[in-house]
GUVEXSE-511668 format. One record per residue (C-alpha): chain; z, x, y. Coordinates in Angstrom, 2 decimals, always signed. Layout:
<atoms>
+-------+---------+---------+---------+
: chain :       z :       x :       y :
+-------+---------+---------+---------+
:     A :       Z :       X :       Y :
...
+-------+---------+---------+---------+
</atoms>
This chain:
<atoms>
+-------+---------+---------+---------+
: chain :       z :       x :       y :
+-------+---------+---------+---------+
:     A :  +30.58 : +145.92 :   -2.56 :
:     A :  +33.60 : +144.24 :   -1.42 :
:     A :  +32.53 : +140.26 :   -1.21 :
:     A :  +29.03 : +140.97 :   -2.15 :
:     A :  +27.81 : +140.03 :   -5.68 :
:     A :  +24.98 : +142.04 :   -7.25 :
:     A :  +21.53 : +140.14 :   -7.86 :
:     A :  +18.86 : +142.46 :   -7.89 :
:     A :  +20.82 : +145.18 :   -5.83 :
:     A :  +18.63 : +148.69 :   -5.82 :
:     A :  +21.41 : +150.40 :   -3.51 :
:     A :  +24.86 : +149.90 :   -1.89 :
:     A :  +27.68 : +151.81 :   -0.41 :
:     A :  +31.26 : +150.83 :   +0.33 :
:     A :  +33.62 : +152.75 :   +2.55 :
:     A :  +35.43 : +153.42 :   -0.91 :
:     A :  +32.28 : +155.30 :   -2.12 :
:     A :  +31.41 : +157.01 :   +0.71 :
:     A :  +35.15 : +158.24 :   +1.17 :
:     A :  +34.97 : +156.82 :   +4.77 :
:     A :  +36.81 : +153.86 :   +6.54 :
:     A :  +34.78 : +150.54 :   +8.16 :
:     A :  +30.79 : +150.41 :   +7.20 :
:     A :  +29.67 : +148.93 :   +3.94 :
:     A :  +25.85 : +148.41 :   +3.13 :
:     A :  +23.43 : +146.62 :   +0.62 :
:     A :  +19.61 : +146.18 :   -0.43 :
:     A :  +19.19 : +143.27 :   -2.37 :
:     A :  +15.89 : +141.54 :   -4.09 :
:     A :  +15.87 : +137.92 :   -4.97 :
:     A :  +12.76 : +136.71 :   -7.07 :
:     A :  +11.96 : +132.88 :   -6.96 :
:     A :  +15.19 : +130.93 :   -8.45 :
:     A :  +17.76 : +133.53 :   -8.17 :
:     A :  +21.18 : +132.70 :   -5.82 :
:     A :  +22.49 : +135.44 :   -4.02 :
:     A :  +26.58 : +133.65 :   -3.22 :
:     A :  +28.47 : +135.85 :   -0.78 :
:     A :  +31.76 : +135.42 :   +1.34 :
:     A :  +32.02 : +137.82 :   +4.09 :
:     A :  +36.01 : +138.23 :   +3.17 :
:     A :  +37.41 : +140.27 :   +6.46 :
:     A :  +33.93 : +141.88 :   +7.32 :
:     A :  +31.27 : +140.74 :   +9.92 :
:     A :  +28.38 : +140.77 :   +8.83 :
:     A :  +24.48 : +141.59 :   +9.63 :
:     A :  +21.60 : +140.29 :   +6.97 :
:     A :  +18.28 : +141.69 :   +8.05 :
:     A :  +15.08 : +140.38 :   +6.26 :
:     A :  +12.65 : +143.16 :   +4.89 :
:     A :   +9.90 : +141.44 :   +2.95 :
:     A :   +9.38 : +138.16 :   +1.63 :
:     A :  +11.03 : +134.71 :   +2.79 :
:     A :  +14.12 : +133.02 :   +2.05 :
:     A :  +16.79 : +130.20 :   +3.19 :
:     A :  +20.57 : +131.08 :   +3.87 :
:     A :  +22.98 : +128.23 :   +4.25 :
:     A :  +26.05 : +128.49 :   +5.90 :
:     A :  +28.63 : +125.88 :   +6.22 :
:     A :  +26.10 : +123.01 :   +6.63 :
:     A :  +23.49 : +124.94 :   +8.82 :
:     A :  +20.28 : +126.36 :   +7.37 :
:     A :  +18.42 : +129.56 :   +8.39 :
:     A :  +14.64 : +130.58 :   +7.10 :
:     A :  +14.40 : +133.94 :   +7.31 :
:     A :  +10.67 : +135.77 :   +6.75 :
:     A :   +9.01 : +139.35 :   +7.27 :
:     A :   +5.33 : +140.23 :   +5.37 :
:     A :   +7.08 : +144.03 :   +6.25 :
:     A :   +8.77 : +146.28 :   +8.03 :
:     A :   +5.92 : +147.70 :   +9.45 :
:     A :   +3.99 : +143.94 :  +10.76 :
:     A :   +6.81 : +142.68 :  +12.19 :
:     A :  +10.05 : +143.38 :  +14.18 :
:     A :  +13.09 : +140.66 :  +12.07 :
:     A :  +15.38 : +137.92 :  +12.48 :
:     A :  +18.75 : +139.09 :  +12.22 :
:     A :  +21.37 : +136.80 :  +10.86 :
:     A :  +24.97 : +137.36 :  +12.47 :
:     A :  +28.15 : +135.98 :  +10.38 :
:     A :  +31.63 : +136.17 :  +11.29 :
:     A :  +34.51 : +137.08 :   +8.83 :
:     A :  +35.94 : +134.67 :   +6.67 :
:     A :  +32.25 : +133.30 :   +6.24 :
:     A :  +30.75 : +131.85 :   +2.52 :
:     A :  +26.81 : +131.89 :   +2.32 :
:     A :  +24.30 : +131.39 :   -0.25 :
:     A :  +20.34 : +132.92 :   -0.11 :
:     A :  +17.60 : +131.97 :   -1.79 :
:     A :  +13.78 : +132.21 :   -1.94 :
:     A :  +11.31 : +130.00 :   -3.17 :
:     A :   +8.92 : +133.46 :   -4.10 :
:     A :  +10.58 : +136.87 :   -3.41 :
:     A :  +12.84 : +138.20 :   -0.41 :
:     A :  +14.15 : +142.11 :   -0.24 :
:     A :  +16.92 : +141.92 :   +2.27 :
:     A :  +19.97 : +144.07 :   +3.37 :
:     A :  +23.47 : +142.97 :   +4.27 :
:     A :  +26.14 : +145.03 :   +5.89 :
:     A :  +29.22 : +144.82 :   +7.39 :
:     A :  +32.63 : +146.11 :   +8.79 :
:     A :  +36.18 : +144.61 :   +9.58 :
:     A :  +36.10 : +141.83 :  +12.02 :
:     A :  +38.28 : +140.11 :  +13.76 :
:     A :  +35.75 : +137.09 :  +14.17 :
:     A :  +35.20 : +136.85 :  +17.69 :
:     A :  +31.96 : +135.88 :  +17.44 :
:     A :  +30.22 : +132.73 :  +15.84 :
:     A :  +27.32 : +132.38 :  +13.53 :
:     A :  +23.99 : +133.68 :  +15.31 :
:     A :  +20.64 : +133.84 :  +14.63 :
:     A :  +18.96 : +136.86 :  +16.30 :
:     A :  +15.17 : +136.60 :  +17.56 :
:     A :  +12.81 : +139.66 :  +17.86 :
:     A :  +12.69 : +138.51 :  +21.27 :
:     A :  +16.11 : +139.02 :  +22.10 :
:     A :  +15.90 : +142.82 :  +20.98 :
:     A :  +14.95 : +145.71 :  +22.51 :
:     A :  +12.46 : +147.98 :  +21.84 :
:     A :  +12.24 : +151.29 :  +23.22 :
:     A :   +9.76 : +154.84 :  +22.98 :
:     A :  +12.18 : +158.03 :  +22.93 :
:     A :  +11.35 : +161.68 :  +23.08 :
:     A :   +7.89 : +162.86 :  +23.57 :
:     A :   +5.65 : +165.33 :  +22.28 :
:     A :   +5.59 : +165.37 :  +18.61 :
:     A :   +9.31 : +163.89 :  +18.80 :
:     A :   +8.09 : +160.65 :  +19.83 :
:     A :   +9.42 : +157.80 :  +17.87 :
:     A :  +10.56 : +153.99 :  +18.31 :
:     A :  +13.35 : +152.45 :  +17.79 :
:     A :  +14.36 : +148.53 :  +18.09 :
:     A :  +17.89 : +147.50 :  +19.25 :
:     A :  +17.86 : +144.86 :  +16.41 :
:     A :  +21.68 : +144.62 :  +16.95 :
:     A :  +22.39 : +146.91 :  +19.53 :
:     A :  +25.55 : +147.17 :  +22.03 :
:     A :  +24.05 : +144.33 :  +24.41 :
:     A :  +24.09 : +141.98 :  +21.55 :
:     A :  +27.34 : +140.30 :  +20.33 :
:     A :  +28.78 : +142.31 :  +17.32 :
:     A :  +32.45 : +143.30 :  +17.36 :
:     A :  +31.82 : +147.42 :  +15.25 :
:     A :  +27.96 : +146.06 :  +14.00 :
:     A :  +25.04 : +148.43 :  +15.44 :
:     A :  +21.95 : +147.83 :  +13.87 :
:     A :  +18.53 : +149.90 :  +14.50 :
:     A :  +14.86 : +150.22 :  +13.12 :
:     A :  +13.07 : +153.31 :  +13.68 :
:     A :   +9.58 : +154.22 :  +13.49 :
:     A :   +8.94 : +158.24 :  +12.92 :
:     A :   +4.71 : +158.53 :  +13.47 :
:     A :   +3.50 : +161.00 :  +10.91 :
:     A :   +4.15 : +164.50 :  +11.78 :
:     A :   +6.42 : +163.68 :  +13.64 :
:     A :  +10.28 : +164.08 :  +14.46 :
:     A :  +13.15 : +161.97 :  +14.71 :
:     A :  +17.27 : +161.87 :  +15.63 :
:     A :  +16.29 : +164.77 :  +17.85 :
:     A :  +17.87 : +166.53 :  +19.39 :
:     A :  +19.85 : +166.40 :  +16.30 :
:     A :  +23.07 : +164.22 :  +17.52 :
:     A :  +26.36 : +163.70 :  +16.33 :
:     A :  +28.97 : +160.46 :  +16.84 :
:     A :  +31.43 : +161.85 :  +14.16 :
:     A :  +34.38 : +161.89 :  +16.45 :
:     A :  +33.97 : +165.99 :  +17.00 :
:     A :  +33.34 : +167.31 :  +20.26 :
:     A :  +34.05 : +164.88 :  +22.13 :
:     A :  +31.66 : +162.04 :  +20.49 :
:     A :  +33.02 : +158.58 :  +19.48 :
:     A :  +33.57 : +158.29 :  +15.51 :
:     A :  +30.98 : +155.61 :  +14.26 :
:     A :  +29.76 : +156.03 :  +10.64 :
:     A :  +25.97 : +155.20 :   +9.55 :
:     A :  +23.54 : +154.44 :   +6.99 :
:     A :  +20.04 : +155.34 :   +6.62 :
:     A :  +17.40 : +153.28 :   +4.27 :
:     A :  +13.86 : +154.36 :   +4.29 :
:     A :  +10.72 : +153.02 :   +4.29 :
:     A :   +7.22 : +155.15 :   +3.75 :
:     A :   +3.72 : +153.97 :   +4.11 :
:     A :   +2.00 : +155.42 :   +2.30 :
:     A :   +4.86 : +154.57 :   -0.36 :
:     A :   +3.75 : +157.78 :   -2.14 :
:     A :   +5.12 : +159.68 :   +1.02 :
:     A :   +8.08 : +161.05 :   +1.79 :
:     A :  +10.97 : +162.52 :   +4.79 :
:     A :  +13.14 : +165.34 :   +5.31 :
:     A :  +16.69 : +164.60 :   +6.69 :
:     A :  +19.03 : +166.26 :   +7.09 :
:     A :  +23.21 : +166.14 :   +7.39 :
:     A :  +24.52 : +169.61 :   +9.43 :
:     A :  +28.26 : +169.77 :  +10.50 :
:     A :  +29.74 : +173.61 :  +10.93 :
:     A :  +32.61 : +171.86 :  +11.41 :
:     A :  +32.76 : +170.75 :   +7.98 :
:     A :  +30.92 : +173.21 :   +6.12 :
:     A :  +27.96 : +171.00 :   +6.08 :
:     A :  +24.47 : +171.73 :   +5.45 :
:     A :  +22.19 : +169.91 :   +3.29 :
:     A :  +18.40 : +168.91 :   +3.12 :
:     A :  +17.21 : +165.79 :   +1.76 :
:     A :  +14.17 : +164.44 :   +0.02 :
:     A :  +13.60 : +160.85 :   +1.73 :
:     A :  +11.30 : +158.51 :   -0.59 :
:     A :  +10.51 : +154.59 :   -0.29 :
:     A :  +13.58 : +152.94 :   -0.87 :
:     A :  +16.05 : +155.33 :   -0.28 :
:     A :  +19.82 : +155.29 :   +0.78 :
:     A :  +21.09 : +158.12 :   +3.00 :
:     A :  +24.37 : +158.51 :   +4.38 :
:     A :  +25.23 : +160.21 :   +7.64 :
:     A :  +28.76 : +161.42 :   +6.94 :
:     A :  +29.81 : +163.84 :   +9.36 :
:     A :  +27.65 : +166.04 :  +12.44 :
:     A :  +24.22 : +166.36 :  +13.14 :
:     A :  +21.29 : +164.11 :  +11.38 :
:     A :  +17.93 : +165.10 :  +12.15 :
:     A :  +14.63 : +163.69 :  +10.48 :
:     A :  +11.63 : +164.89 :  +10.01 :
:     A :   +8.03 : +163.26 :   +8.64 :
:     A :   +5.77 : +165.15 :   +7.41 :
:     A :   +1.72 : +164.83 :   +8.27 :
:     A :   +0.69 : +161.76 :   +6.04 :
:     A :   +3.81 : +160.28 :   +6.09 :
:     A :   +4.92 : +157.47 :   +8.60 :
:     A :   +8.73 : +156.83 :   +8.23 :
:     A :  +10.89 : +153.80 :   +8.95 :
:     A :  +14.57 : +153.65 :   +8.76 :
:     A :  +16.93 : +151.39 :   +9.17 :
:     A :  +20.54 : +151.91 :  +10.39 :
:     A :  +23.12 : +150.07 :   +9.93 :
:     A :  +26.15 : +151.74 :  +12.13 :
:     A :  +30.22 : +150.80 :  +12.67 :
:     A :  +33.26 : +153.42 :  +13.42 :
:     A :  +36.05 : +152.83 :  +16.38 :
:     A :  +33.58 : +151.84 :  +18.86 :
:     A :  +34.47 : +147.98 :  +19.74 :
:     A :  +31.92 : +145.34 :  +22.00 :
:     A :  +30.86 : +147.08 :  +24.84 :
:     A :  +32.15 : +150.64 :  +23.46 :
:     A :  +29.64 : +150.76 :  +21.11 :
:     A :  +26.88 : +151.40 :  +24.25 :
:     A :  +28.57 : +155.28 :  +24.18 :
:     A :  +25.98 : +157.55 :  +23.77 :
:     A :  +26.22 : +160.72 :  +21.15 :
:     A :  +26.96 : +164.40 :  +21.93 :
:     A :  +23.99 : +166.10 :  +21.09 :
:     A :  +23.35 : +169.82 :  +19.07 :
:     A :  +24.00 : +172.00 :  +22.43 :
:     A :  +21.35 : +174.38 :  +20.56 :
:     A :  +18.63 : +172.00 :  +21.47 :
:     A :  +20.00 : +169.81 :  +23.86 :
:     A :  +17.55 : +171.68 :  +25.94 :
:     A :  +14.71 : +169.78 :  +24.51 :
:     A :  +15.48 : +166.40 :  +26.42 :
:     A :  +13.75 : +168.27 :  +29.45 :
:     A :  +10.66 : +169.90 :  +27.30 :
:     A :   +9.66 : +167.73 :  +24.13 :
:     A :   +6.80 : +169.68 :  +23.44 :
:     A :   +9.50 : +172.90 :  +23.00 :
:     A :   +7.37 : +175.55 :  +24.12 :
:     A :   +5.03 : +175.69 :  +21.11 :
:     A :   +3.30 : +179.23 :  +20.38 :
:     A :   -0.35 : +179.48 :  +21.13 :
:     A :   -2.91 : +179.58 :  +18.50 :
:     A :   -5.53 : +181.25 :  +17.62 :
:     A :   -3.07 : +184.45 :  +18.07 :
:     A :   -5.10 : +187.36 :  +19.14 :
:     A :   -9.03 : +187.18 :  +18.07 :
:     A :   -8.08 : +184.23 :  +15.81 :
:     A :   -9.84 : +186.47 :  +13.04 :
:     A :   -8.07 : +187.01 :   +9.54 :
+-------+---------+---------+---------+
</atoms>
């Protein structure tokens, strides 16, 4: 990754390996004495705590930044500008991700607080999920977005499936997802659906994962037993307030929006007898 070294890094993407243009995105794991020593080049940048604690200095000042989880806590989210050297390190163990996307630095080194960040229920029925604005349009960014969502077992998320590709009107903004599963054992369903593209694919979610949202539609699903978190980290052409435009949603099921429960059948069918 362009600027970022690799200590303990378990996944990252660059817009050179995911053959698209602004968003690049890392997990990284420091154990106790390990320096993580980045410069931010021509990218702003977003580090988001995910378990552990740690210290990141930059240019005199000094942040702690701690989590037990993502599922005990909402985080701290550290903002950098471009052109910005910093150095992390833990006196135990952090997991954190960094992310970023070309900057003209309009915006100085911030500290987020959970209590600047809003959380929100969406959908209903069994697509109720949450999701936490942890950098979202009413928080200074210049192309940054940054979500958490929490998909209850059994239940569905991204839906109606949406797109922000650039097609059909949307505004182009590119997007990672990493997952999270309790119990880690579990597992997701998402899945990337374009026609536009010739686009259809299903994929297996686990703890840890990295899943790109490259072009169209990107439902997820979580199966009974499994309670998902993701995290998205999301930049395109959108710029400040621009990146408040919603997406265009899958006019097969935009529908839903007024009927989350979607008109289940009835069971027991008939006498309910086999």
């Amino acid at each position: 990754m362009n600027h970022f070294p690799s200590v303990g890094g378990r996944v990252a993407v660059t817009p050179q390996s995911a053959g698209w243009q602004y968003l690049s995105f890392a997990v990284q794991t420091l154990e106790m004495g390990e320096v993580y020593a980045g410069d931010s080049g021509g990218l702003e940048l977003a580090i988001v705590p995910l378990s552990g604690a740690g210290v990141i200095e930059v240019g005199g000042q000094t942040f702690n930044l701690s989590r037990a989880s993502v599922w005990l806590a909402l985080p701290q989210v550290l903002y950098l500008p471009p052109h910005t050297a910093f150095t992390v390190t833990t006196d135990s163990r952090l997991e954190f991700s960094v992310g970023g996307a070309p900057a003209e630095g309009r915006y100085a080194v911030r500290l987020l607080e959970p209590s600047e960040m809003r959380s929100e229920l969406r959908g209903g029925a069994n697509a109720a999920r949450q999701v936490n604005h942890i950098l979202g349009a009413e928080l200074p960014a210049e192309r940054l977005l940054l979500y958490e969502v929490y998909t209850p077992s059994g239940n569905w998320s991204g839906w109606p499936p949406h797109r922000h590709d650039g097609e059909l009107g949307s505004v182009y903004i590119e997007e990672t997802y990493f997952y999270k599963i309790a119990p880690s054992s579990g597992w997701a369903v998402h899945r990337n659906y374009s026609p536009q593209h010739g686009l259809d694919e299903l994929l297996l979610a686990r703890d840890g994962d990295l899943i790109l949202a490259p072009h169209g539609y990107h439902p997820v699903s979580a199966p009974p037993g499994s309670n998902v978190y993701y995290l998205n980290y999301m930049a395109g052409e959108a710029v400040g307030a621009a990146r408040a435009t919603p997406p265009v949603d899958d006019a097969d099921w935009a529908w839903m929006r007024g009927d989350w429960a979607g008109k289940p059948f009835a069971i027991p069918f008939g006498d309910g007898k086999q």
